[in-house]
PAVEXSE-368837 format. One record per residue: x, y, z of N, C-alpha, C in turn; residue in three letters. Coordinates in nm, 4 decimals, decimal comma, always signed. Layout:
[site [X; Y; Z]; [X; Y; Z]; [X; Y; Z]; 'Ala'];
...
END
This chain:
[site [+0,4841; +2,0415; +2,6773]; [+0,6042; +1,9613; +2,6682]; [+0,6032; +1,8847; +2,5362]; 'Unk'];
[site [+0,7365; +1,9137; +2,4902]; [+0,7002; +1,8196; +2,3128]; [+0,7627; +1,6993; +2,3311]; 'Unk'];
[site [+0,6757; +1,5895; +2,2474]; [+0,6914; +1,4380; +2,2490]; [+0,9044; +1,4558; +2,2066]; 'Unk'];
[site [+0,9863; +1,3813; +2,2583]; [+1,1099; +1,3957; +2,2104]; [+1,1540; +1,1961; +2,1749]; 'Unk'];
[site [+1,2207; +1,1823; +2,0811]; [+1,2931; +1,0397; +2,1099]; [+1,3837; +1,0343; +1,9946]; 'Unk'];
[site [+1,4856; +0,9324; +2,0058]; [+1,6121; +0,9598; +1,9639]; [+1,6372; +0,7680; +1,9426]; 'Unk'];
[site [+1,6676; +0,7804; +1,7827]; [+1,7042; +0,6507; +1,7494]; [+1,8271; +0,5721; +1,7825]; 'Unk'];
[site [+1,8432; +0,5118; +1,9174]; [+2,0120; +0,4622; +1,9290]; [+2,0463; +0,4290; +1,8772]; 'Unk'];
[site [+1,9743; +0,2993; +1,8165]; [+2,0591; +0,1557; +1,6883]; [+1,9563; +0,1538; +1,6128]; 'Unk'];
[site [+1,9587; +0,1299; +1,5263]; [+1,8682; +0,1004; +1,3904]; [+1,8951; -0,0794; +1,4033]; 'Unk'];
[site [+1,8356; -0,1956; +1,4198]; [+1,8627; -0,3056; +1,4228]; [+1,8140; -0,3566; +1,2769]; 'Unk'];
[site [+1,7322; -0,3505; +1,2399]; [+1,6791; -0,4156; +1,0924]; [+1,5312; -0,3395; +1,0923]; 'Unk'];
[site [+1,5279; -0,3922; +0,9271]; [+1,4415; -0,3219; +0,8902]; [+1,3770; -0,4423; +0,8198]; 'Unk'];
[site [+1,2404; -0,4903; +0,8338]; [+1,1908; -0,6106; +0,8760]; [+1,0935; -0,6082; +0,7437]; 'Unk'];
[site [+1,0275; -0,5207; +0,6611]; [+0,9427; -0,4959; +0,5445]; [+0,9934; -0,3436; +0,5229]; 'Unk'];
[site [+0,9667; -0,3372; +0,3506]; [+0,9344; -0,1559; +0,3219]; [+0,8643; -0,2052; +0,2257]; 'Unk'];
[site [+0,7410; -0,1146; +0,1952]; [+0,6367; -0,1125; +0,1060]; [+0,6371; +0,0810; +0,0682]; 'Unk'];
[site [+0,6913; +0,0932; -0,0879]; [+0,6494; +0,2306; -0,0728]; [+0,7421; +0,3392; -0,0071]; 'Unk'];
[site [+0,6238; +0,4286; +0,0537]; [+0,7105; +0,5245; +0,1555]; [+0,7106; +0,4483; +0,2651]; 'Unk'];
[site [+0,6785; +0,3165; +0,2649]; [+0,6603; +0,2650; +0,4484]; [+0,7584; +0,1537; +0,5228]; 'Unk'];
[site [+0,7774; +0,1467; +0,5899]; [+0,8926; +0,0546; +0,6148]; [+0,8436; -0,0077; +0,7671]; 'Unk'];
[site [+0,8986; -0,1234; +0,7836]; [+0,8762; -0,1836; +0,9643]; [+0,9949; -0,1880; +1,0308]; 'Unk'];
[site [+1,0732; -0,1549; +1,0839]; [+1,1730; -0,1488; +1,1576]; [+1,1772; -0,2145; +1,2994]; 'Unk'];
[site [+1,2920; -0,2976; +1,3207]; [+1,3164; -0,3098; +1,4767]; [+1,4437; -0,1819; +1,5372]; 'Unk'];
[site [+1,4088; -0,1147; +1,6014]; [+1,5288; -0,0181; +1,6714]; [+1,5326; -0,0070; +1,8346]; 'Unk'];
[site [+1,6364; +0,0210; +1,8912]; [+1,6209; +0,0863; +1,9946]; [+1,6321; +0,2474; +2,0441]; 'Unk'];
[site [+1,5070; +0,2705; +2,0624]; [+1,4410; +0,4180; +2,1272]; [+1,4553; +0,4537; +2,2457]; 'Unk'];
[site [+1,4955; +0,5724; +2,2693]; [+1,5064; +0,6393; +2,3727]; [+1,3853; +0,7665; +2,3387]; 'Unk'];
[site [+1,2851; +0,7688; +2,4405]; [+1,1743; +0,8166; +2,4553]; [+1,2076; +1,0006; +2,5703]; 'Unk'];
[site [+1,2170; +1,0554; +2,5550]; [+1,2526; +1,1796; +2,6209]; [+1,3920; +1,0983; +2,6721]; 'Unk'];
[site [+1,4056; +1,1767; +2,8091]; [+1,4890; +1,1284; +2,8915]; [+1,5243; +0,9459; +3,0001]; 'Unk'];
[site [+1,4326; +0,8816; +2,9327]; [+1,4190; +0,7519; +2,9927]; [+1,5162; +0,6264; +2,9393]; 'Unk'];
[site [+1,5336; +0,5347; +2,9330]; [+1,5880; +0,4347; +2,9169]; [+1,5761; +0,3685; +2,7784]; 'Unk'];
[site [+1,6715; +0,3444; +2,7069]; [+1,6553; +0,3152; +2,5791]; [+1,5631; +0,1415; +2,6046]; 'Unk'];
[site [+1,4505; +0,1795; +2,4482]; [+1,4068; -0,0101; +2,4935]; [+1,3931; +0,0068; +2,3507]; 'Unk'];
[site [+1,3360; -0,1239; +2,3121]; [+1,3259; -0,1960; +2,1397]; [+1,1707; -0,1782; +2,1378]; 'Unk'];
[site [+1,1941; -0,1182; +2,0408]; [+1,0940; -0,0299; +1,9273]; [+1,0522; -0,1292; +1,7962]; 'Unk'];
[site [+0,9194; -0,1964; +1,7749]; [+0,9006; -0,2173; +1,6642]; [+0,7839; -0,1696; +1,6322]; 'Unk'];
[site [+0,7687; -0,1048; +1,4911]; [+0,6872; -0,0298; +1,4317]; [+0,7004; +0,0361; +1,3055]; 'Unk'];
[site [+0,5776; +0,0639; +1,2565]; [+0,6394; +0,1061; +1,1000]; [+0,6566; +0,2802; +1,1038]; 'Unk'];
[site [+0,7236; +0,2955; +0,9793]; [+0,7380; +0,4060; +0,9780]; [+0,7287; +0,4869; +0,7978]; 'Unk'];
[site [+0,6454; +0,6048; +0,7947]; [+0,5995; +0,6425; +0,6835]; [+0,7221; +0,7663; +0,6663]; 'Unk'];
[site [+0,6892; +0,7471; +0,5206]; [+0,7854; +0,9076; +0,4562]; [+0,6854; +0,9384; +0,3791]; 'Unk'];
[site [+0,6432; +1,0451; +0,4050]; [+0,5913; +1,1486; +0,3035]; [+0,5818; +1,2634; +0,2701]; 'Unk'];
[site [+0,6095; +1,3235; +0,2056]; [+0,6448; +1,5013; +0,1453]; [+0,7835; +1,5112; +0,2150]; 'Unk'];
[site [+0,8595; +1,3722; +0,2204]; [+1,0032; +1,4052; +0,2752]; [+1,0308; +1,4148; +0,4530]; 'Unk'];
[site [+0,8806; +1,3776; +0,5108]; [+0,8909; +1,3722; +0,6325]; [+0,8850; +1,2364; +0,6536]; 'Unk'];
[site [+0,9436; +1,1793; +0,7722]; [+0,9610; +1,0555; +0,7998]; [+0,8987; +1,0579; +0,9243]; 'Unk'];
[site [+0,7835; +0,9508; +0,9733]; [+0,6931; +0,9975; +1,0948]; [+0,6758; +0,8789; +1,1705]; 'Unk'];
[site [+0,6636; +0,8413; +1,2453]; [+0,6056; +0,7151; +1,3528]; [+0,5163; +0,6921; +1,3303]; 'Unk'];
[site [+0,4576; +0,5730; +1,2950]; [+0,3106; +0,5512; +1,3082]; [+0,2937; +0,4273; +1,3728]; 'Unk'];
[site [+0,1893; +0,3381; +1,4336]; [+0,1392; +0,2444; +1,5435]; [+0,2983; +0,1163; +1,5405]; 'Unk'];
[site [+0,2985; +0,1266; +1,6776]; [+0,4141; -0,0223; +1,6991]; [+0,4017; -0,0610; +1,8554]; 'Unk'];
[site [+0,4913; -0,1277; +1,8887]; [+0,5411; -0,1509; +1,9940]; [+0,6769; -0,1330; +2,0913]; 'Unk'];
[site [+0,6676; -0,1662; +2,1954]; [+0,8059; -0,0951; +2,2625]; [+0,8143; -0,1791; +2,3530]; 'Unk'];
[site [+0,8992; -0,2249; +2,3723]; [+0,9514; -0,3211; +2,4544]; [+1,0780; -0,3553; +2,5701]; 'Unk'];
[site [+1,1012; -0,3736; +2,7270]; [+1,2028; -0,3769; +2,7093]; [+1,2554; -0,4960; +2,7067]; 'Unk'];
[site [+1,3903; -0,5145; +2,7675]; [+1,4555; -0,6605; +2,7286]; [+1,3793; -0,7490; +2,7523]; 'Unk'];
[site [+1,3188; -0,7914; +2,9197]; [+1,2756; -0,9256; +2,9442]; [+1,1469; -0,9160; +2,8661]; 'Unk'];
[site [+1,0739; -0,8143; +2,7966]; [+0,9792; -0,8303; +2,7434]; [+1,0006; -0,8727; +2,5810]; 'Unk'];
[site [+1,1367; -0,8054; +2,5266]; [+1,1726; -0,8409; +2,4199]; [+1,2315; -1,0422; +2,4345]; 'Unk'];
[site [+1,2741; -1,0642; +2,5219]; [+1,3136; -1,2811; +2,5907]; [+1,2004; -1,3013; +2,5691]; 'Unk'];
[site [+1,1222; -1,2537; +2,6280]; [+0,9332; -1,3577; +2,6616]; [+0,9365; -1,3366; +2,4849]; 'Unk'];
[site [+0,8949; -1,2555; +2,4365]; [+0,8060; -1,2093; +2,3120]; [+0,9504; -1,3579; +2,2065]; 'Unk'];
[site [+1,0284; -1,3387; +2,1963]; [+1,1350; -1,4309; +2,1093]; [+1,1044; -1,5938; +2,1483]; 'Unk'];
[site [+1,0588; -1,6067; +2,2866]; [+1,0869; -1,7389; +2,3543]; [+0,9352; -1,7320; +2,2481]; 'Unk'];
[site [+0,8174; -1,6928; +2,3798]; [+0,6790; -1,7657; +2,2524]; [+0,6946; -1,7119; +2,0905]; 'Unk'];
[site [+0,7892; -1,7064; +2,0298]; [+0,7789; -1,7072; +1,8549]; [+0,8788; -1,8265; +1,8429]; 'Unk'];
[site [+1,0005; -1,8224; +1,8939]; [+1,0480; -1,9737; +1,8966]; [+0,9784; -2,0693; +1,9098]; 'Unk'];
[site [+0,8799; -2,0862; +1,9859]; [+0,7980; -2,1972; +2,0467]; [+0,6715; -2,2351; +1,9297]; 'Unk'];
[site [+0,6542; -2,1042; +1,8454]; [+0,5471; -2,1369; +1,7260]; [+0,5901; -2,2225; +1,6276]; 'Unk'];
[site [+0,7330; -2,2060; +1,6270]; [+0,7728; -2,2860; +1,4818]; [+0,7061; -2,2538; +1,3579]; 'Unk'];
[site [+0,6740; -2,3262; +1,2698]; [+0,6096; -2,3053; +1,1482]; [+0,4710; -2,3261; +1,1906]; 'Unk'];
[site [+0,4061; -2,2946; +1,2762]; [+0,2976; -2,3548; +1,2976]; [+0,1791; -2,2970; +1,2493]; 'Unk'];
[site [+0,2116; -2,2541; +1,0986]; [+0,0690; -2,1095; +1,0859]; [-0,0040; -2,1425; +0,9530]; 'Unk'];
END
């Protein structure tokens, strides 16, 4: 069975370095439920490929916004 997924929205694109870029999107993974995708993504020899992120869905995308709101500048 081949890995399948399909970019719904492109939301922002958060860094690009290069061929590499970090993107927030929402993914639809085979046949399942679209959720928010952040992760970078490489181009090279003209291929554009997935490499390590996260996936999230909504109430996980609320929690994850609420504790970064809550950091403030705190770093």
């Amino acid at each position: 069975m081949a890995f399948t997924y399909e970019i719904v929205k492109k939301i922002a694109t958060i860094a690009e370095t290069g061929g590499n870029s970090v993107e927030l999107n929402i993914i639809r993974y085979g046949n399942k439920a679209p959720k928010y995708d952040l992760r970078r993504w490489r181009v090279k020899d003209g291929v554009r490929r997935m490499q390590k992120g996260i996936t999230l869905d909504e109430e996980e995308l609320h929690i994850l916004r609420n504790v970064l709101d809550g950091m403030g500048t705190n770093m």
